[in-house]
PDBQT receptor file of N, H, CA, C and O in Angstrom, charges set to zero:
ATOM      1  N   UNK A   1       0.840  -1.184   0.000  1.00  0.00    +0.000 N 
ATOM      2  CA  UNK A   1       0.000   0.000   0.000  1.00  0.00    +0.000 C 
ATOM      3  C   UNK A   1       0.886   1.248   0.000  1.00  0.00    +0.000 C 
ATOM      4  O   UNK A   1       1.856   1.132   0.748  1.00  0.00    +0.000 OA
ATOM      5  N   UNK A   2       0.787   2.515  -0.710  1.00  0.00    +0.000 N 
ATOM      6  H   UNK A   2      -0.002   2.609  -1.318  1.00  0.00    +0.000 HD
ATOM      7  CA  UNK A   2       1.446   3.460  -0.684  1.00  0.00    +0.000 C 
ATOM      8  C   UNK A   2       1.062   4.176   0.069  1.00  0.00    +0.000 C 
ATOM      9  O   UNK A   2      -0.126   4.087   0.379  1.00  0.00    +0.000 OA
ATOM     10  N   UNK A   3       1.954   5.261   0.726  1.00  0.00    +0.000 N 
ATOM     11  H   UNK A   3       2.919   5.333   0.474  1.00  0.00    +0.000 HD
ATOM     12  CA  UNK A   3       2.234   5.906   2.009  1.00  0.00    +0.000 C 
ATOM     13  C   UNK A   3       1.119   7.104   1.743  1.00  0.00    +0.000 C 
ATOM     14  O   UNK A   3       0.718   7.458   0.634  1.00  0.00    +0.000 OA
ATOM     15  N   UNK A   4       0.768   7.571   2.855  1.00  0.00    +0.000 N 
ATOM     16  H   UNK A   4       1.094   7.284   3.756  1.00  0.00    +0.000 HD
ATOM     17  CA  UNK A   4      -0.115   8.816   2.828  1.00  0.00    +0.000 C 
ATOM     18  C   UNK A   4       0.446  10.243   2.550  1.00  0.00    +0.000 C 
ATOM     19  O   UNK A   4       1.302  10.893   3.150  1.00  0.00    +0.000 OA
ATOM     20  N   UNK A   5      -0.403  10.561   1.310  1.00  0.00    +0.000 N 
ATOM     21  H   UNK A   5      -1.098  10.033   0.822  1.00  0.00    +0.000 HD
ATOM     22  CA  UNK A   5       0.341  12.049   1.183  1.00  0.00    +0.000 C 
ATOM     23  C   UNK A   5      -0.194  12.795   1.936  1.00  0.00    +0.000 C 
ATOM     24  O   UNK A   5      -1.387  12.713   2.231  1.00  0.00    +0.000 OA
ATOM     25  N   UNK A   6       0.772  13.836   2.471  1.00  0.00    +0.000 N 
ATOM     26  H   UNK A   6       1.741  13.903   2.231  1.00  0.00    +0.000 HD
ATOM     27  CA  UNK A   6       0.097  14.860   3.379  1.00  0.00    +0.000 C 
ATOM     28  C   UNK A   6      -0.035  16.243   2.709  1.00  0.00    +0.000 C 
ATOM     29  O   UNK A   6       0.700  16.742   1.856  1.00  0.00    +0.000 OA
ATOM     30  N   UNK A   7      -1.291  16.815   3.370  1.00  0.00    +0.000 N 
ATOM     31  H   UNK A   7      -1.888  16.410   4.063  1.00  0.00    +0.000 HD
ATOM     32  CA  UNK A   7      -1.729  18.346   2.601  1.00  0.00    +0.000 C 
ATOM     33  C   UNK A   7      -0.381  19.189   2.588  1.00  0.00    +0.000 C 
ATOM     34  O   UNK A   7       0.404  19.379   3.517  1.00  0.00    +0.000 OA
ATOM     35  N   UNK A   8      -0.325  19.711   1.067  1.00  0.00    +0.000 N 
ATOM     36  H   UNK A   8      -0.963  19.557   0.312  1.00  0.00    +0.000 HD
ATOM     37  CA  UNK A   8       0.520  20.854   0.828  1.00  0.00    +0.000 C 
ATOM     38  C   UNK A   8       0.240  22.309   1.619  1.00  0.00    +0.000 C 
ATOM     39  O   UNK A   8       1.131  22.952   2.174  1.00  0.00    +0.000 OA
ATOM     40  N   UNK A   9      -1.211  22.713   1.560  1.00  0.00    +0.000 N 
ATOM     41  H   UNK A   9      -1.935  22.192   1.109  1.00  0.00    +0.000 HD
ATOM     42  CA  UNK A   9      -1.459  23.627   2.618  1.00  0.00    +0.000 C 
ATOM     43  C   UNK A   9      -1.557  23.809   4.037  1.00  0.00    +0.000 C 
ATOM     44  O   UNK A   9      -1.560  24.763   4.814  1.00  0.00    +0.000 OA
ATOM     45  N   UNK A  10      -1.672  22.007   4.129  1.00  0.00    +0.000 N 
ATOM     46  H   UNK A  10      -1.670  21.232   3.497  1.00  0.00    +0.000 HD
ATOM     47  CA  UNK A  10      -1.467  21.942   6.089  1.00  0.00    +0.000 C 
ATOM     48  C   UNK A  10       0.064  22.095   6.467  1.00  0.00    +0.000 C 
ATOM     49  O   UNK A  10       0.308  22.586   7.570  1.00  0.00    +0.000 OA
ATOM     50  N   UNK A  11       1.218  21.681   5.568  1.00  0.00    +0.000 N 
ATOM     51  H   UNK A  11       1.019  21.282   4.672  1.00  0.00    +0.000 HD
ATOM     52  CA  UNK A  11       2.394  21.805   5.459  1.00  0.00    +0.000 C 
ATOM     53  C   UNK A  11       2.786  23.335   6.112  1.00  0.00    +0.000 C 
ATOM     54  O   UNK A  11       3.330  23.711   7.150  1.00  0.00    +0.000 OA
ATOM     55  N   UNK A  12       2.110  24.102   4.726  1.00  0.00    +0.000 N 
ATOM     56  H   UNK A  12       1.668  23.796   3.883  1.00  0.00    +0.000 HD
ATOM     57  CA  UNK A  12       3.081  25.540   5.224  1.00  0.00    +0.000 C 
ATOM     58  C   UNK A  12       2.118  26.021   6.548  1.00  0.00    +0.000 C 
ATOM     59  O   UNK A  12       2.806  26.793   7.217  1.00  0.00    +0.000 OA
ATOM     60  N   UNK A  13       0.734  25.836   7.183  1.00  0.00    +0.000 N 
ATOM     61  H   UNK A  13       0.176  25.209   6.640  1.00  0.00    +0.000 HD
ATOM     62  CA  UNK A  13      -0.166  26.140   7.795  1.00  0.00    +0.000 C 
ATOM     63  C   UNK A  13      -0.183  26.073   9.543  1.00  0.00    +0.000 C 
ATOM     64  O   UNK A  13      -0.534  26.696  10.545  1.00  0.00    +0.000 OA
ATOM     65  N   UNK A  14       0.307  25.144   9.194  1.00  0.00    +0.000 N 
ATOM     66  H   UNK A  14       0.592  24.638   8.380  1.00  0.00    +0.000 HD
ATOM     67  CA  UNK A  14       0.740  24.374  10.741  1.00  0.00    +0.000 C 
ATOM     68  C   UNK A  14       2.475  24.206  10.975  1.00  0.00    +0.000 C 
ATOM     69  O   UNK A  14       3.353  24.282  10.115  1.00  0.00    +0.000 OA
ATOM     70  N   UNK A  15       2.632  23.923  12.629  1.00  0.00    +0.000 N 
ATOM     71  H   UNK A  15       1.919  23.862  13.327  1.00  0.00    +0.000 HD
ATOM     72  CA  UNK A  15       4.386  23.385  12.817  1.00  0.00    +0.000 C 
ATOM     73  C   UNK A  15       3.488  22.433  14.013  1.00  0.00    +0.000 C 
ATOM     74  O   UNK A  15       2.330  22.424  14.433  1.00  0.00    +0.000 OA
ATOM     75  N   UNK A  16       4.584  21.764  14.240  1.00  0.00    +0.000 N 
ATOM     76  H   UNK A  16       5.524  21.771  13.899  1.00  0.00    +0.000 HD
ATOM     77  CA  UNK A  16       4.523  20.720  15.463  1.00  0.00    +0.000 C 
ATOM     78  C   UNK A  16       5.042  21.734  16.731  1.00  0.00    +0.000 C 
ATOM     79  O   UNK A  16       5.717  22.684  16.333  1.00  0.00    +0.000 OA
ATOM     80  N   UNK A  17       4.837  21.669  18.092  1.00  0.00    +0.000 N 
ATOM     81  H   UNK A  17       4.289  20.898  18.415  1.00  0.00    +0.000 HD
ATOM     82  CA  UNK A  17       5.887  21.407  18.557  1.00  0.00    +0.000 C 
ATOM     83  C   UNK A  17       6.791  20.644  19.495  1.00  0.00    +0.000 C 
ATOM     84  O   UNK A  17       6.829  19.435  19.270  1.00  0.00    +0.000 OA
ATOM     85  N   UNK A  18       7.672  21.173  20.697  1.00  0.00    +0.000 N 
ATOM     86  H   UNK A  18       7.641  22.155  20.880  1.00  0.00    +0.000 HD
ATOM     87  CA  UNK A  18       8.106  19.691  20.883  1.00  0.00    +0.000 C 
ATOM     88  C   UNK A  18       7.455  18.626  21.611  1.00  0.00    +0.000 C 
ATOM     89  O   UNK A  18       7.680  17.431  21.802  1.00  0.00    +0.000 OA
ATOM     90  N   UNK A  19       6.545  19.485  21.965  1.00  0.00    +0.000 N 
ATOM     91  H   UNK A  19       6.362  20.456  21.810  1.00  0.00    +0.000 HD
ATOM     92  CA  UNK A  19       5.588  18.763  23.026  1.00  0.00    +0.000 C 
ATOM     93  C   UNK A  19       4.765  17.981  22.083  1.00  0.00    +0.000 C 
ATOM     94  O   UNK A  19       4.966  16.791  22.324  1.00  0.00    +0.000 OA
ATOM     95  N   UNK A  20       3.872  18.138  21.055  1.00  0.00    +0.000 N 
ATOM     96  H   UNK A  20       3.709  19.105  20.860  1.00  0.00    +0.000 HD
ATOM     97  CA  UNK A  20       3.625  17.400  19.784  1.00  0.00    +0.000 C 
ATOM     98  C   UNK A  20       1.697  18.109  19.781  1.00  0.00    +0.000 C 
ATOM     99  O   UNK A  20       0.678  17.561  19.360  1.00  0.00    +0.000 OA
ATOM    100  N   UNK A  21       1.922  19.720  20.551  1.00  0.00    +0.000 N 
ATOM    101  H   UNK A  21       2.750  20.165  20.892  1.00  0.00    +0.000 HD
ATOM    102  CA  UNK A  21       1.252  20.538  20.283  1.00  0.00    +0.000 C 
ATOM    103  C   UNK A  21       1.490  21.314  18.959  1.00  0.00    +0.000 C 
ATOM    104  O   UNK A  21       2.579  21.755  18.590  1.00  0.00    +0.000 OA
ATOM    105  N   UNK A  22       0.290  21.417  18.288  1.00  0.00    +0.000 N 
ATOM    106  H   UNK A  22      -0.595  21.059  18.587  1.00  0.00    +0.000 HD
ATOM    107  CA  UNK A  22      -0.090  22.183  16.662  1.00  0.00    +0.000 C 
ATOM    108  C   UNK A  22      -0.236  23.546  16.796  1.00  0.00    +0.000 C 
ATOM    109  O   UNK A  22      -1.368  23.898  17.127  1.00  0.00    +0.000 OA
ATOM    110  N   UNK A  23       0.630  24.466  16.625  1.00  0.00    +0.000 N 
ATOM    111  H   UNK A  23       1.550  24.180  16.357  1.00  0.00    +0.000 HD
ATOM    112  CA  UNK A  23       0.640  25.703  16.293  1.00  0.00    +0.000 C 
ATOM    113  C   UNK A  23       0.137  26.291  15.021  1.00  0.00    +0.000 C 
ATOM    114  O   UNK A  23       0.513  25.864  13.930  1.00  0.00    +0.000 OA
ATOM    115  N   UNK A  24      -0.912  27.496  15.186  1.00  0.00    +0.000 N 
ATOM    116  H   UNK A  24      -1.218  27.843  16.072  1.00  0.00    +0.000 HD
ATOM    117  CA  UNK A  24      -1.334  27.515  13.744  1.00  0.00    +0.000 C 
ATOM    118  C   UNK A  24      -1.132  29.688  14.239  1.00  0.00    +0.000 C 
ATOM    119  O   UNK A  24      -0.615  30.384  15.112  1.00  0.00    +0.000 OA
ATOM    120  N   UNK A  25      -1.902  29.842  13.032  1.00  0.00    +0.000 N 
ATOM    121  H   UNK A  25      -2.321  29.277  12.322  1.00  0.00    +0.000 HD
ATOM    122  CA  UNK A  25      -1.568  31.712  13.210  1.00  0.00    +0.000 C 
ATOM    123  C   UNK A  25      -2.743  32.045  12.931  1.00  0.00    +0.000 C 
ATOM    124  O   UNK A  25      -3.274  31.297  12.111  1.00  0.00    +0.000 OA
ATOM    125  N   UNK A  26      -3.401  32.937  13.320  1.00  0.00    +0.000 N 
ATOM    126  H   UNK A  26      -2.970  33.545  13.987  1.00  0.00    +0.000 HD
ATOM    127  CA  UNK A  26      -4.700  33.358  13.418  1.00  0.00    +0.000 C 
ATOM    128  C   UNK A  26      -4.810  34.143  12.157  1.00  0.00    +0.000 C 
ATOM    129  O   UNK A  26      -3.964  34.718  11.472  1.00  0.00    +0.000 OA
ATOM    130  N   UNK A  27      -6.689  33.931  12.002  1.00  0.00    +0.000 N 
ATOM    131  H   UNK A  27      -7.376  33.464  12.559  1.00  0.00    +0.000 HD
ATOM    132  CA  UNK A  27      -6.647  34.846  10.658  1.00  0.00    +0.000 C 
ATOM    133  C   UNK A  27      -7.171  35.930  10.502  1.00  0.00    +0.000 C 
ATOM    134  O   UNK A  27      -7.688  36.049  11.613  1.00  0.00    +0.000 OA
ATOM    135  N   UNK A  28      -7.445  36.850   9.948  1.00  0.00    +0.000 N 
ATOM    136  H   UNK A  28      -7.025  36.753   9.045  1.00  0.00    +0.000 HD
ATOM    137  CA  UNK A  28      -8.444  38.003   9.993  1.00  0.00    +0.000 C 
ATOM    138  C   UNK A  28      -6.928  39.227  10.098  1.00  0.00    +0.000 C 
ATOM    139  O   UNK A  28      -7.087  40.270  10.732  1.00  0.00    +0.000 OA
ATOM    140  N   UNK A  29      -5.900  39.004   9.590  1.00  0.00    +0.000 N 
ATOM    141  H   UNK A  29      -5.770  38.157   9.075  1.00  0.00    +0.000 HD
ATOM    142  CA  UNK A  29      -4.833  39.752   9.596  1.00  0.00    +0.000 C 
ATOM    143  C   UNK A  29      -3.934  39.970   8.559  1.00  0.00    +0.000 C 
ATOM    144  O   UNK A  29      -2.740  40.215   8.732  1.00  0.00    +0.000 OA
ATOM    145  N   UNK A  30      -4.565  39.872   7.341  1.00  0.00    +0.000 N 
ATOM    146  H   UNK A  30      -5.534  39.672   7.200  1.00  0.00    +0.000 HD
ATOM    147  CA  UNK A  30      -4.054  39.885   5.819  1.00  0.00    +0.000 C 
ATOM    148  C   UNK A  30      -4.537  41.194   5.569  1.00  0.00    +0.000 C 
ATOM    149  O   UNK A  30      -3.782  42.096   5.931  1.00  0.00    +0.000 OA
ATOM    150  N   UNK A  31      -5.791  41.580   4.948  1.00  0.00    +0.000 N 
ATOM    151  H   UNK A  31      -6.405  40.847   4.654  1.00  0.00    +0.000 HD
ATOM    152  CA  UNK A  31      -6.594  42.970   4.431  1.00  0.00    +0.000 C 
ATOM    153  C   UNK A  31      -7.389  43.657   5.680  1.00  0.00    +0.000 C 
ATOM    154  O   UNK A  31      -7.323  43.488   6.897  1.00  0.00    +0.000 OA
ATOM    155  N   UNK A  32      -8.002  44.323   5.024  1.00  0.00    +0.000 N 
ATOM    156  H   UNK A  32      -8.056  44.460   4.035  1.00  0.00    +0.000 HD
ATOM    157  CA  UNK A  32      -9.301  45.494   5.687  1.00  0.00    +0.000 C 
ATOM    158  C   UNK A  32      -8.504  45.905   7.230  1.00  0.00    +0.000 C 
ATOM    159  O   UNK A  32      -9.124  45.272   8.085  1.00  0.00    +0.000 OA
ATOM    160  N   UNK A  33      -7.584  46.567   7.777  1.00  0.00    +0.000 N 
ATOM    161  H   UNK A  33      -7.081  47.080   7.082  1.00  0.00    +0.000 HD
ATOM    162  CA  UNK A  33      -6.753  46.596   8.563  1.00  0.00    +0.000 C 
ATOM    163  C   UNK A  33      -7.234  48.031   9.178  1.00  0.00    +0.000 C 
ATOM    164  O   UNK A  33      -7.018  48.007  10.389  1.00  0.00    +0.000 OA
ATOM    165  N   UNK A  34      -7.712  49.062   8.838  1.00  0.00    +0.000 N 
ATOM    166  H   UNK A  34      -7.888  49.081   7.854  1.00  0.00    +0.000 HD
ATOM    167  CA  UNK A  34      -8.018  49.928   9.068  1.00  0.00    +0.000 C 
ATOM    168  C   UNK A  34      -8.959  50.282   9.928  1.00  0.00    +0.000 C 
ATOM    169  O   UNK A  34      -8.822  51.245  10.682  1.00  0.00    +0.000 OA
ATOM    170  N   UNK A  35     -10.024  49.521   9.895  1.00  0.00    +0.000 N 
ATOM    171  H   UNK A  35     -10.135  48.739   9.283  1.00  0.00    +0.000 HD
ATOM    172  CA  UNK A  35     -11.240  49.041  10.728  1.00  0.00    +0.000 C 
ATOM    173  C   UNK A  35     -11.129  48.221  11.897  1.00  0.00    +0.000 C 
ATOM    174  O   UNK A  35     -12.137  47.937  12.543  1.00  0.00    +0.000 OA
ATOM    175  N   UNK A  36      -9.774  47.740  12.285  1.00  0.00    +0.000 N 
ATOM    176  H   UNK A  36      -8.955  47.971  11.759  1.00  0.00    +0.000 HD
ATOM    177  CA  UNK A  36      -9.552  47.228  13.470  1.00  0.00    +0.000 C 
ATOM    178  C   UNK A  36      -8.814  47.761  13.885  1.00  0.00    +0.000 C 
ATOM    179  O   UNK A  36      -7.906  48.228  13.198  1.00  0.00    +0.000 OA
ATOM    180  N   UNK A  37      -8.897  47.947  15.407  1.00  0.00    +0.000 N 
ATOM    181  H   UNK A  37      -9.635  47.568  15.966  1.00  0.00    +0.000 HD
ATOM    182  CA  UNK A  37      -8.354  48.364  16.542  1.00  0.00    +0.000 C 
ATOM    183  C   UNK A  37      -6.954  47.876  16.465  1.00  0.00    +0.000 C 
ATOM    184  O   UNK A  37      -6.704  46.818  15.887  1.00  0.00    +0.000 OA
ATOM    185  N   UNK A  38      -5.843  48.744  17.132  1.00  0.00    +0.000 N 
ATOM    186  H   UNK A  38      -6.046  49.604  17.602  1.00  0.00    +0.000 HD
ATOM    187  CA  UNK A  38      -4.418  48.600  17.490  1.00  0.00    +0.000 C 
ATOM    188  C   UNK A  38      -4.202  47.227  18.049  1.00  0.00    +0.000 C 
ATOM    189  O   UNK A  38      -3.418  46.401  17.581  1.00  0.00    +0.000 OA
ATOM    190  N   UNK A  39      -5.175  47.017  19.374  1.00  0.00    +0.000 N 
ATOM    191  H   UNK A  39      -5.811  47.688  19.755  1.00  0.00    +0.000 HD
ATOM    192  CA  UNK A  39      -5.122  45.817  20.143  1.00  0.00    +0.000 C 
ATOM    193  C   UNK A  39      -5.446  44.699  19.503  1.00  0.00    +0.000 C 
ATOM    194  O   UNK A  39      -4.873  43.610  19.532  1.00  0.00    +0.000 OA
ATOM    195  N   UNK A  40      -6.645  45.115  18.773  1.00  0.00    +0.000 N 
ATOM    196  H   UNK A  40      -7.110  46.000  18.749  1.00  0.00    +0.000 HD
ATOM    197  CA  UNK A  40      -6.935  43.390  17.891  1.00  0.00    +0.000 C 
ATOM    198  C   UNK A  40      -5.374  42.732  17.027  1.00  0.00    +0.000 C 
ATOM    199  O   UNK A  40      -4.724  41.687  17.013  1.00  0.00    +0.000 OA
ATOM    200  N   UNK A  41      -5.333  43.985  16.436  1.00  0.00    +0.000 N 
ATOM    201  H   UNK A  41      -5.861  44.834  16.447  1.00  0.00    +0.000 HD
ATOM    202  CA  UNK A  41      -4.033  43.459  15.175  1.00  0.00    +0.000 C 
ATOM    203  C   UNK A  41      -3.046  43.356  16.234  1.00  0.00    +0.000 C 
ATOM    204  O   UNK A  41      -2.541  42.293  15.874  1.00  0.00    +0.000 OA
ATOM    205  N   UNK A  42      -2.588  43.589  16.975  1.00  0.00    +0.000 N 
ATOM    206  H   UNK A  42      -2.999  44.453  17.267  1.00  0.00    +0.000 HD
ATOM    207  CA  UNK A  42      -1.661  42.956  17.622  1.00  0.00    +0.000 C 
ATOM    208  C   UNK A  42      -1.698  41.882  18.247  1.00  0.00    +0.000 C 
ATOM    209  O   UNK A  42      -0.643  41.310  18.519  1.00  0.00    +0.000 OA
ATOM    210  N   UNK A  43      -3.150  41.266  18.686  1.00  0.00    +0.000 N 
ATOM    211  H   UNK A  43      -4.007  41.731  18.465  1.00  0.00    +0.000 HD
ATOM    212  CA  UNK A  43      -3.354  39.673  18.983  1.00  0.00    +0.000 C 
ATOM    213  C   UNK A  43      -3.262  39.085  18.217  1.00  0.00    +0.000 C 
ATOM    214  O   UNK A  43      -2.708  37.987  18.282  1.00  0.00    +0.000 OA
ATOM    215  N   UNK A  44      -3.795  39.601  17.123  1.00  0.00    +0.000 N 
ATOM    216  H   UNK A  44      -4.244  40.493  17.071  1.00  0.00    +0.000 HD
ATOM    217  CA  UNK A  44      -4.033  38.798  15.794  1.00  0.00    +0.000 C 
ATOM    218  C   UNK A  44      -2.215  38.365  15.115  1.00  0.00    +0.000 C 
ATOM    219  O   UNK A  44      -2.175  37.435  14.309  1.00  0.00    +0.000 OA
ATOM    220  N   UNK A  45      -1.177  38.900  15.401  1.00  0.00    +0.000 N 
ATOM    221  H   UNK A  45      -1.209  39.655  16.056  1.00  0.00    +0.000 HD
ATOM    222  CA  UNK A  45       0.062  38.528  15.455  1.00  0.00    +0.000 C 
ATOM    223  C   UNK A  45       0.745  37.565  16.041  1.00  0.00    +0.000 C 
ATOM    224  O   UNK A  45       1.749  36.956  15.671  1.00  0.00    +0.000 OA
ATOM    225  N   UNK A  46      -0.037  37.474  17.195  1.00  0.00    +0.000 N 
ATOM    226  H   UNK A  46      -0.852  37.969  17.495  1.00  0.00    +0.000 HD
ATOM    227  CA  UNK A  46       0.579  35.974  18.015  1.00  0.00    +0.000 C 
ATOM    228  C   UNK A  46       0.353  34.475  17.222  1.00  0.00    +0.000 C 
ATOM    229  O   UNK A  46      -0.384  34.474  16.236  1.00  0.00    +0.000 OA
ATOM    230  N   UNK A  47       0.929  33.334  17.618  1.00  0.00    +0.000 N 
ATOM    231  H   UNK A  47       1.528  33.335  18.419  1.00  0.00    +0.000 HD
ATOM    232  CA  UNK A  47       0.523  32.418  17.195  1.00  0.00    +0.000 C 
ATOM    233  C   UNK A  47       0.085  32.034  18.439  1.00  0.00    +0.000 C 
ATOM    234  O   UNK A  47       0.341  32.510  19.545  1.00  0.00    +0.000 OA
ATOM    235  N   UNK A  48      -0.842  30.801  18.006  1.00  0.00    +0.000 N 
ATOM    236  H   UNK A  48      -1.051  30.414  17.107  1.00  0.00    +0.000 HD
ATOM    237  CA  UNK A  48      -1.677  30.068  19.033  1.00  0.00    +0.000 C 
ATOM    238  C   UNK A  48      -1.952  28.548  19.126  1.00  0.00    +0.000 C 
ATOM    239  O   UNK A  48      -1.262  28.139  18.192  1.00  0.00    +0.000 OA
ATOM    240  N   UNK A  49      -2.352  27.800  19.504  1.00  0.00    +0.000 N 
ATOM    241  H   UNK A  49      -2.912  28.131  20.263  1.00  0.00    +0.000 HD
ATOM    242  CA  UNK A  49      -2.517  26.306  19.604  1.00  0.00    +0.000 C 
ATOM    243  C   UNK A  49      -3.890  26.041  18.615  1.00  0.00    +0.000 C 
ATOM    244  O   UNK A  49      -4.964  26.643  18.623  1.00  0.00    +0.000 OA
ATOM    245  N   UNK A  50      -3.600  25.319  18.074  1.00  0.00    +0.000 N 
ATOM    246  H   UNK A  50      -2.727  24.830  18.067  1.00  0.00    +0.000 HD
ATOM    247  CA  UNK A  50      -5.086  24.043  17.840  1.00  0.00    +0.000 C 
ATOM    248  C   UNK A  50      -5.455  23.531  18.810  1.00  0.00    +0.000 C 
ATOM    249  O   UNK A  50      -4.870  22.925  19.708  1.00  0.00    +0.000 OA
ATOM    250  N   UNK A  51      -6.802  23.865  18.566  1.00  0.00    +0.000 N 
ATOM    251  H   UNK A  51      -7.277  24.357  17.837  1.00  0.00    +0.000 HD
ATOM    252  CA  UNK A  51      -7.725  23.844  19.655  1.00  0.00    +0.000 C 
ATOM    253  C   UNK A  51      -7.976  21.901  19.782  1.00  0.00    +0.000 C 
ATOM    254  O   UNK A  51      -8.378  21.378  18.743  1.00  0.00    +0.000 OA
ATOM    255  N   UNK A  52      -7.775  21.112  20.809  1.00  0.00    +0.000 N 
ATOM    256  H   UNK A  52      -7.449  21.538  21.654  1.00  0.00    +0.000 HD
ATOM    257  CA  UNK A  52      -7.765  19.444  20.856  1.00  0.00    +0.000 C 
ATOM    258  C   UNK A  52      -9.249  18.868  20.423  1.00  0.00    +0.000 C 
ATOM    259  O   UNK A  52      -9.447  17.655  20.493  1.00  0.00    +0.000 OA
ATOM    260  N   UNK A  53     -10.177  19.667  20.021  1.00  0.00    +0.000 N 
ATOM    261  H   UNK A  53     -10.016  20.652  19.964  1.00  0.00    +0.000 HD
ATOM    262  CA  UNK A  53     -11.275  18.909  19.500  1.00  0.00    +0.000 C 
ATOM    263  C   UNK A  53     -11.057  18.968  17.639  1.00  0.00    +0.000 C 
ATOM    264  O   UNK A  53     -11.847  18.445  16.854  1.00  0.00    +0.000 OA
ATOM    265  N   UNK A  54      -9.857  19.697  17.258  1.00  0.00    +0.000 N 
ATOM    266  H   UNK A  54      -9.214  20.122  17.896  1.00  0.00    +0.000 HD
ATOM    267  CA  UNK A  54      -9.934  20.225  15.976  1.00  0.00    +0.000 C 
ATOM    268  C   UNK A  54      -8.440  19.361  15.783  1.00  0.00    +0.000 C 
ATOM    269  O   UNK A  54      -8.069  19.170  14.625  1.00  0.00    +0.000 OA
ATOM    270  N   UNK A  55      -7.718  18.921  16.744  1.00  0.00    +0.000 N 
ATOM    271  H   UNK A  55      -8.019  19.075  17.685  1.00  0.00    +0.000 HD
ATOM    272  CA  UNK A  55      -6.437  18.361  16.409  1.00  0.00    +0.000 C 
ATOM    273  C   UNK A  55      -6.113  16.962  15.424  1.00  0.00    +0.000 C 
ATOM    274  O   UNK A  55      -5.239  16.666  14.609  1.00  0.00    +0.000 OA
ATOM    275  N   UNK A  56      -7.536  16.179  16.082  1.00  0.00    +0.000 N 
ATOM    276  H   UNK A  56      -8.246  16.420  16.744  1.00  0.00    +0.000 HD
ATOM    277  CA  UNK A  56      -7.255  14.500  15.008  1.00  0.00    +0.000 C 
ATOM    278  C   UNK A  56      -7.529  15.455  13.797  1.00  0.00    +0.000 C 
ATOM    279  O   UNK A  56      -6.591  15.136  13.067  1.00  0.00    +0.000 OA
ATOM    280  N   UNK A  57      -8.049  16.183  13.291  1.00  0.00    +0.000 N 
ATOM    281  H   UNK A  57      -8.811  16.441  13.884  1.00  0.00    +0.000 HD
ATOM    282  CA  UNK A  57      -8.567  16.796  11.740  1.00  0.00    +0.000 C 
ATOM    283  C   UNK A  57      -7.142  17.271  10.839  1.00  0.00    +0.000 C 
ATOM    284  O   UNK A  57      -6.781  16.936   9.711  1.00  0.00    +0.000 OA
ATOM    285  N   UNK A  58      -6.588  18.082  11.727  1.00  0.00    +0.000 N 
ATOM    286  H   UNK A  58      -6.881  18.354  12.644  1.00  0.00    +0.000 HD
ATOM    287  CA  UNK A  58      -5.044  18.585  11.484  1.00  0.00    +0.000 C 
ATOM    288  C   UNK A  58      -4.012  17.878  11.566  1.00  0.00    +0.000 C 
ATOM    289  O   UNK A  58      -2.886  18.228  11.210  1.00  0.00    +0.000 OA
ATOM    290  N   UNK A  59      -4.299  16.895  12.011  1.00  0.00    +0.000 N 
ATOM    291  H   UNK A  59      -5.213  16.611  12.301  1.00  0.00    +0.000 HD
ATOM    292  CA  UNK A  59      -2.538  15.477  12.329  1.00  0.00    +0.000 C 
ATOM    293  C   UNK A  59      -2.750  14.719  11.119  1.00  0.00    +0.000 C 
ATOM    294  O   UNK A  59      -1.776  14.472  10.408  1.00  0.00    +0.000 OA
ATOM    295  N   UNK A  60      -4.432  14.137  10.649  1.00  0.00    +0.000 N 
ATOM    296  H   UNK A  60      -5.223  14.338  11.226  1.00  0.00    +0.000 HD
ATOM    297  CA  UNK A  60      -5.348  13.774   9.505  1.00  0.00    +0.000 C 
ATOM    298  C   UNK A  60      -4.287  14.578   8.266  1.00  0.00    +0.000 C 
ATOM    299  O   UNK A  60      -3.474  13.845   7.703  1.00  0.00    +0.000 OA
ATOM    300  N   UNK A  61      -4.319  15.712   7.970  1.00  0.00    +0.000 N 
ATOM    301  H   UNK A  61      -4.980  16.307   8.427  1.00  0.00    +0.000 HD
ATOM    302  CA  UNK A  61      -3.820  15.913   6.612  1.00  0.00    +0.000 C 
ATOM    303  C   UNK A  61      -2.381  16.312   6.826  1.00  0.00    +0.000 C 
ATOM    304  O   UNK A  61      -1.661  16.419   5.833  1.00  0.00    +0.000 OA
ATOM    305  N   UNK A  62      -1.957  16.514   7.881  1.00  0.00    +0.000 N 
ATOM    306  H   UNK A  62      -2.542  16.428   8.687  1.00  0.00    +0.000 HD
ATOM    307  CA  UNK A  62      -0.544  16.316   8.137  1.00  0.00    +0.000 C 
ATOM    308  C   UNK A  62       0.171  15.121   7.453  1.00  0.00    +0.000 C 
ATOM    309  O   UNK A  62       1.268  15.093   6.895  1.00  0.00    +0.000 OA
ATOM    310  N   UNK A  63      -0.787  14.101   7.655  1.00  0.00    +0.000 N 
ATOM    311  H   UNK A  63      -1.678  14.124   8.109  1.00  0.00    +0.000 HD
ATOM    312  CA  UNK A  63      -0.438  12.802   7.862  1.00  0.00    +0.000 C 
ATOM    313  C   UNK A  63       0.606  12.274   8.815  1.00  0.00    +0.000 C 
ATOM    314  O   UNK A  63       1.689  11.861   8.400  1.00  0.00    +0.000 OA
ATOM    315  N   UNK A  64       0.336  12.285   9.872  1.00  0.00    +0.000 N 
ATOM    316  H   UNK A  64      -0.544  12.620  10.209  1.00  0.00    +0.000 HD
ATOM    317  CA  UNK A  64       0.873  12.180  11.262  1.00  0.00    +0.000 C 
ATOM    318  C   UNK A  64       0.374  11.101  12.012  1.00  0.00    +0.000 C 
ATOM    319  O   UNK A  64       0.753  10.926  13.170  1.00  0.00    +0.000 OA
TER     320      UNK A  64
């Protein structure tokens, strides 16, 4: 049987880390920038965890 390919967009989308927690980057921080507050866009800069009810979905096209 051949090996599972994993998503090209979960690739650049996601990292592991060492703990074998999924880091992803929040969205709503590309366009329309003007209309949000100083504070939002600066949360919106952090990275953050995958949330563990959304994690088998993301390890899934990882292929992990």
């Amino acid at each position: 049987m051949p090996k599972m390919k994993s998503n090209s967009g979960a690739k650049k989308r996601f990292a592991l880390t060492g703990t074998g927690k999924i880091k992803r980057k929040h969205a709503f921080h590309s366009h329309i920038l003007t209309k949000k507050s100083t504070k939002r866009k600066r949360r919106l800069v952090k990275t953050t965890l995958v949330d563990d009810t959304e994690k088998h979905r993301v390890m899934r096209l990882l292929a992990l």
